[in-house]
Wavefront OBJ file of the C-alpha trace (Angstrom):
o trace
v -7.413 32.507 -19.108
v -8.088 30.084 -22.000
v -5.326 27.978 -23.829
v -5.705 25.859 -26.072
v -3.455 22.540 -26.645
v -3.244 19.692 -29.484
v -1.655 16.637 -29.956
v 1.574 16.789 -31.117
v 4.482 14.352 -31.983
v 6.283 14.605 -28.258
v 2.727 15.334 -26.311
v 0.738 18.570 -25.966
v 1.774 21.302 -27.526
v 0.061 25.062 -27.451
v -1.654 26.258 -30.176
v -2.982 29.684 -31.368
v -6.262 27.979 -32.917
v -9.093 25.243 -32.580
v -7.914 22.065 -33.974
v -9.704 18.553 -34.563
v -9.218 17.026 -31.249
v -7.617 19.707 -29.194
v -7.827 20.700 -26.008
v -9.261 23.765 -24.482
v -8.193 24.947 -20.958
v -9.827 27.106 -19.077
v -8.240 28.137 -15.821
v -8.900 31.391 -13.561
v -12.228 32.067 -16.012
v -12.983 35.686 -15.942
v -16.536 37.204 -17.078
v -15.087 37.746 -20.562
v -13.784 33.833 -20.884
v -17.080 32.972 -19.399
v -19.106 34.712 -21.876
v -16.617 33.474 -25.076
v -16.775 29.893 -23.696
v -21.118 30.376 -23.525
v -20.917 31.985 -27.180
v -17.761 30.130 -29.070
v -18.708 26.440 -28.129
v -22.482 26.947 -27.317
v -22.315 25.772 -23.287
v -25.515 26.730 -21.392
v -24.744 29.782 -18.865
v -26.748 26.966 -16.519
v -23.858 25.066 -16.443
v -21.257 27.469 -16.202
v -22.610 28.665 -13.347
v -23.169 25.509 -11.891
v -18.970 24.977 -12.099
v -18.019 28.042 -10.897
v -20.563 27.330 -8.094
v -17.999 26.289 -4.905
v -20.136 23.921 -3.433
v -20.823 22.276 -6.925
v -20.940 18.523 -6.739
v -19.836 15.921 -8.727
v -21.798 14.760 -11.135
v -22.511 13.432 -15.161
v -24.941 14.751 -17.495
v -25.928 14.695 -21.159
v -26.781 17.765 -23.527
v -27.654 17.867 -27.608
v -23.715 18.491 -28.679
v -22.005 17.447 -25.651
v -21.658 15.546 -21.961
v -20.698 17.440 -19.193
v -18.815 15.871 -16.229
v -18.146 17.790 -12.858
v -15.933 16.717 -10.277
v -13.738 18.168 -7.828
v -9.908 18.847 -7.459
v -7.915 18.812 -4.553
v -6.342 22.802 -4.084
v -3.847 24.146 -1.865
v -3.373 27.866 -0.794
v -1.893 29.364 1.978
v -3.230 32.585 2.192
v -6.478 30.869 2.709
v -7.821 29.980 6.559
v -8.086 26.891 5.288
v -5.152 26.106 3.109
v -5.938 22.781 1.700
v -9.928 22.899 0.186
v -11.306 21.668 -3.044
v -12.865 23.324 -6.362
v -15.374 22.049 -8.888
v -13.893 21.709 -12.285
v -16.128 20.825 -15.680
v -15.021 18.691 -18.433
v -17.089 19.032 -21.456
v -16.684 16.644 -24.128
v -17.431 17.524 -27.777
v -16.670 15.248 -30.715
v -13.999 16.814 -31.811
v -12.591 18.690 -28.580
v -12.172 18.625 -24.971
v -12.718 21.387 -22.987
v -12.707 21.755 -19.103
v -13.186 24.769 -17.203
v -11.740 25.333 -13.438
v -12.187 28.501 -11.774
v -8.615 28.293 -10.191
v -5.393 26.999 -11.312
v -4.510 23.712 -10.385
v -1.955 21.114 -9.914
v -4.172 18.551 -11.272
v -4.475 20.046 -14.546
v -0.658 21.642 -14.718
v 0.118 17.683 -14.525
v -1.715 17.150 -17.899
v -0.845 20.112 -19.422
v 2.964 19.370 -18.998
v 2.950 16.001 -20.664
v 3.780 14.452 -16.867
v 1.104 11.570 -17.951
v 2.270 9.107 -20.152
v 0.912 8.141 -23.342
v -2.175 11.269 -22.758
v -4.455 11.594 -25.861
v -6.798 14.213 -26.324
v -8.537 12.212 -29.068
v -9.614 9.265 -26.519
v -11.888 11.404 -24.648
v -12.794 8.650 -22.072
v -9.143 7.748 -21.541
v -8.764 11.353 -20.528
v -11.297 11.692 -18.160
v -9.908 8.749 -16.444
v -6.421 10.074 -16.263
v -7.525 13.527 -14.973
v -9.426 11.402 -12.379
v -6.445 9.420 -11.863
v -4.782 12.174 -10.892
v -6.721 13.927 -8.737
v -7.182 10.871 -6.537
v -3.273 10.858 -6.496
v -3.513 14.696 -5.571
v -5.901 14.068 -2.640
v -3.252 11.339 -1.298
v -0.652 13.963 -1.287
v -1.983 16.632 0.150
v -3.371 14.422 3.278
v 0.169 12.992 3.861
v 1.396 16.820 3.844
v -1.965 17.568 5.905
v -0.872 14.204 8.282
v 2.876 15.862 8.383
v 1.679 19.379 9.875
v -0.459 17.710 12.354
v 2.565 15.801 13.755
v 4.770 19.569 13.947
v 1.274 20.934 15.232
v 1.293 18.167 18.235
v 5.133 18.733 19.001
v 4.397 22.298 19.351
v 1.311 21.465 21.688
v 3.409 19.606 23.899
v 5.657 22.328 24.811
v 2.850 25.344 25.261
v -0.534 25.283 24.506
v -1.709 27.708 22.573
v -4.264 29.196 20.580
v -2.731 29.024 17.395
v -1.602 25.446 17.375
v -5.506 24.784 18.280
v -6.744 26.853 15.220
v -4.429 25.419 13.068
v -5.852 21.835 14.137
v -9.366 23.246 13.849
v -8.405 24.461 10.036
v -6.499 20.882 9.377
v -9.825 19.058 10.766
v -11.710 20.957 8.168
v -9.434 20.038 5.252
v -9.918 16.680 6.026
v -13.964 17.221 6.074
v -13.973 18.380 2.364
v -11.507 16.148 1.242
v -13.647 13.254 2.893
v -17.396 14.922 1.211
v -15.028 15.526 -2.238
v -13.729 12.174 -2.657
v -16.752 10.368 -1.904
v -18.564 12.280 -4.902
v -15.850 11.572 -7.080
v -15.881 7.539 -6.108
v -19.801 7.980 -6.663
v -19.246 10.085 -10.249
v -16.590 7.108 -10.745
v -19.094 4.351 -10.416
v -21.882 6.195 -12.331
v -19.452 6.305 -15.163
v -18.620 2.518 -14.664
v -22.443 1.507 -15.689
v -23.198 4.725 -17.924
v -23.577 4.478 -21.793
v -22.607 7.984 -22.046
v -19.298 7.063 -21.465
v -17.675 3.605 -23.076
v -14.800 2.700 -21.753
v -12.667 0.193 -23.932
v -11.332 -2.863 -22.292
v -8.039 -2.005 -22.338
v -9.585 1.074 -20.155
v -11.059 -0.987 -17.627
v -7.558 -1.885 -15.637
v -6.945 2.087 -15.553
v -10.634 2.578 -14.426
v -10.176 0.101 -11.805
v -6.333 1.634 -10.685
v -8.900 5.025 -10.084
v -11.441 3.594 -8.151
v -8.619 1.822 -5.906
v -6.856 5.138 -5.449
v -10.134 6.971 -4.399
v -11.260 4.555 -1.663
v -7.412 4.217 -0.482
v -7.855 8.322 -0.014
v -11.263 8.146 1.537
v -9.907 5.249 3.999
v -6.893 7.665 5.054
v -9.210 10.817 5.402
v -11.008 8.819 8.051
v -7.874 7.628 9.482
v -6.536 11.189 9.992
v -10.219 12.214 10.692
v -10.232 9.998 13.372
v -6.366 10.351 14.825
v -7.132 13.954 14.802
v -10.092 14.190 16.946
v -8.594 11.937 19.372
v -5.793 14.193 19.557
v -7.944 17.219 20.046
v -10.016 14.968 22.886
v -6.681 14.763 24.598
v -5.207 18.147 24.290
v -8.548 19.089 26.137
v -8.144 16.752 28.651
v -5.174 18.027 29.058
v -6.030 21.451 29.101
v -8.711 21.242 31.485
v -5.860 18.959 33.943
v -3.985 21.664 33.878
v -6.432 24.225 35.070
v -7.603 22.003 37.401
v -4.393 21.784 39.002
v -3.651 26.001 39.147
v -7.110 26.051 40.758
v -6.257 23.474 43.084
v -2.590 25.377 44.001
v -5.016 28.874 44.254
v -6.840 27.528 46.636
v -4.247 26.305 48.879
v -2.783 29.838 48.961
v -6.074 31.571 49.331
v -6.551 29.056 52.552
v -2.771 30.119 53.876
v -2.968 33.638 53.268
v -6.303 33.409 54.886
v -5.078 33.401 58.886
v -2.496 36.088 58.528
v -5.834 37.642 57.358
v -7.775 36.337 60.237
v -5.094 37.091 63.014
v -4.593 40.830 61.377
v -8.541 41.351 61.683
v -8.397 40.524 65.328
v -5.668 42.636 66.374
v -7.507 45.715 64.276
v -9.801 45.754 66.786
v -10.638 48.643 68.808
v -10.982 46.755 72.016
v -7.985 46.007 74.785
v -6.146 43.130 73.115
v -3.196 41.491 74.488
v 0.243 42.967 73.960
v -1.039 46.312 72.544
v 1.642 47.853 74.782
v 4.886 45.781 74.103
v 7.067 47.105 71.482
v 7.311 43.570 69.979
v 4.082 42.689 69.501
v 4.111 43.594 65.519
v 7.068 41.381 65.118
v 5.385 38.651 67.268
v 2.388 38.582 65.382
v 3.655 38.716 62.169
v 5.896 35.454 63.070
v 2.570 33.770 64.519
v 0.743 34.262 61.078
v 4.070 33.468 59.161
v 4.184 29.923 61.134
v 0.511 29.218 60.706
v 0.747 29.678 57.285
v 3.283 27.523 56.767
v 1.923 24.782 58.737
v -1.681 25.111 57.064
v 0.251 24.813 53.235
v 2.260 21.443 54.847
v -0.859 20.030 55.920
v -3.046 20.508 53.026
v -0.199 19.514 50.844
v 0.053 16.014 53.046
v -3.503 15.543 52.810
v -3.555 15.961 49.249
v -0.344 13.687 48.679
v -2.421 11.091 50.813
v -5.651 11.797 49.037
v -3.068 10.520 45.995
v -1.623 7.787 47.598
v -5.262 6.238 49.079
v -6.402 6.546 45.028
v -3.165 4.511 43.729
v -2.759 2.222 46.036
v -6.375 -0.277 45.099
v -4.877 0.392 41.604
v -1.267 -1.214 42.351
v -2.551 -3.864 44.549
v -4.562 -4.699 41.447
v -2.124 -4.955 39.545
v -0.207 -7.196 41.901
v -2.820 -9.243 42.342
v -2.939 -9.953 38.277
v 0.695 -10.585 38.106
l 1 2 3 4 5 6 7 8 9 10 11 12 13 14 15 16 17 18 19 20 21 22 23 24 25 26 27 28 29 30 31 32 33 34 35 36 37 38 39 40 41 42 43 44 45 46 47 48 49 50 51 52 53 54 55 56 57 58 59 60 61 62 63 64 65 66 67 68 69 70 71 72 73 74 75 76 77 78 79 80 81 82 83 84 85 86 87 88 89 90 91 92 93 94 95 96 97 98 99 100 101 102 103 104 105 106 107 108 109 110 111 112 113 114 115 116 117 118 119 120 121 122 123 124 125 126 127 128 129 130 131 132 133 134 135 136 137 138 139 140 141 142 143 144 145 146 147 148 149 150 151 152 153 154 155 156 157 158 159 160 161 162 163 164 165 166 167 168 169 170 171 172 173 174 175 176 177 178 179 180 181 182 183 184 185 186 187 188 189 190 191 192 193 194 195 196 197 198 199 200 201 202 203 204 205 206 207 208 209 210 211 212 213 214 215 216 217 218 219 220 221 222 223 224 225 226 227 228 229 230 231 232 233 234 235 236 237 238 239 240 241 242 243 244 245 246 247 248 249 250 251 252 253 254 255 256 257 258 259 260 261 262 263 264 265 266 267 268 269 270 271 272 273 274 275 276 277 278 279 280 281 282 283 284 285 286 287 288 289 290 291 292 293 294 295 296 297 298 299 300 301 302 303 304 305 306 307 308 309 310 311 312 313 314 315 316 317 318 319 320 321 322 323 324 325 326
């Protein structure tokens, strides 16, 4: 879908035509837009396919009646595996219009569109760019406090049952965070190109603004690593903890296999077909049952003491240590 938007005396405003120093969005291209946006404003079919490309990085380059800018948007859908991602989205700068060209709707743009930035001019094309920078850098930081809030709800979940769902969902959170991470540094890089590129003058009363984007980019590539790294730790742990846990239903199978195992033993003895003793007294089922009950028992106290004392023998150099230090 294309819409166009101009300057008007309250912000943007739609418009049914192309106008000196409009705006032309491009959102959800189809084929058709593609092929009206290649033959209405003359951009190479090169370059269109390089933003509709998902991978696509960020980047700046110049052509005959235009420069061509590429960065990339933070997105959110949850239908998705992976809700939180990011999309390529062009800005091509003409002398007379803007137009930029995003293969999904976005946030981003909605924010510029609705006259939610203040004093927004189409006609200062380098103001623009640095405003639609602006704020995708403050899009990145608020989808990784919303990715940093369902990892906390994720963890509380983990600590009552571990499951596979709360592990996928960290999986698909730790993979947010990797193309945030790759997305922002491109953009910081496609930041500082513009910084020292002629194609692109920034005024000086442009430079504080540039300067408020750069800080917001490395303050969201700082807190990608931070959750980065919180979340593998947390993921490091949950294994641990996993594997603890299996180490101690092993460990409680094993001492029933052992006690179960001289009912088993006594059983095989009397099955037999040799003279055994009490074959002939009526209460010799009853007797032997008791026997193997008893042994049992005793076998699962004793293995339990020796593992409360295997416990114990562990602790105790650790406490003394600690006395010792105190």
């Amino acid at each position: 879908m294309i819409t166009i938007r101009i300057q008007g005396d309250r912000g943007l405003i739609l418009s049914d035509s192309l106008n000196k120093d409009c705006w032309v969005d491009a959102r959800e291209v189809t084929r058709e837009d593609l092929i009206c946006l290649e033959k209405d404003f003359g951009i190479s079919q090169e370059l269109l396919n390089d933003i509709m490309d998902i991978d696509e990085q960020a980047r700046i380059e110049k052509e005959d009646e235009y420069t061509a800018i590429i960065m990339r948007l933070p997105m959110y859908d949850a239908s998705f595996e992976v809700s939180y991602f990011t999309v390529p989205v062009g800005i091509i700068l003409f002398r007379d219009k803007i137009v930029t060209i995003c293969q999904r709707s976005s946030e981003v743009l909605d924010e510029l569109a609705h006259n939610k930035v203040r004093d927004l001019s189409i006609a200062n094309k380098s103001a623009f760019v640095l405003n639609l920078m602006g704020r995708a850098a403050l899009g990145y930081l608020r989808a990784l406090k919303d990715l940093n809030k369902k990892t906390a709800i994720i963890e509380r979940e983990l600590q009552k049952s571990v499951k596979n769902n709360e592990v996928i969902s960290l999986l698909s959170i730790q993979k947010s965070l990797v193309y945030f991470t790759t997305s922002i540094k491109t953009n910081e890089l496609l930041l500082e190109k513009l910084q020292k590129s002629p194609l692109i003058r920034f005024r000086e009363e442009e430079q504080e603004l540039l300067e408020d984007v750069l800080t917001d980019n490395k303050q969201a590539i700082e807190m990608a690593n931070i959750y980065s790294s919180i979340l593998t730790g947390t993921m490091d742990a949950f294994a641990s903890v996993i594997s603890n846990n299996l180490n101690m239903v092993m460990k409680r199978l094993t001492v029933v296999s052992i006690a179960l195992f001289i009912p088993s033993m006594i059983s095989g003895f009397f099955g037999m077909n040799v003279g055994l003793p009490f074959q002939n007294n009526p209460y010799a089922f009853a007797g032997i049952f008791g026997v193997s009950a008893v042994a049992s028992i005793i076998m699962a106290v004793l293995l339990g003491r020796d593992r409360q004392r295997k416990f114990i023998s562990k602790a105790l150099p650790y406490t003394s240590n600690l006395m010792v230090h105190h």
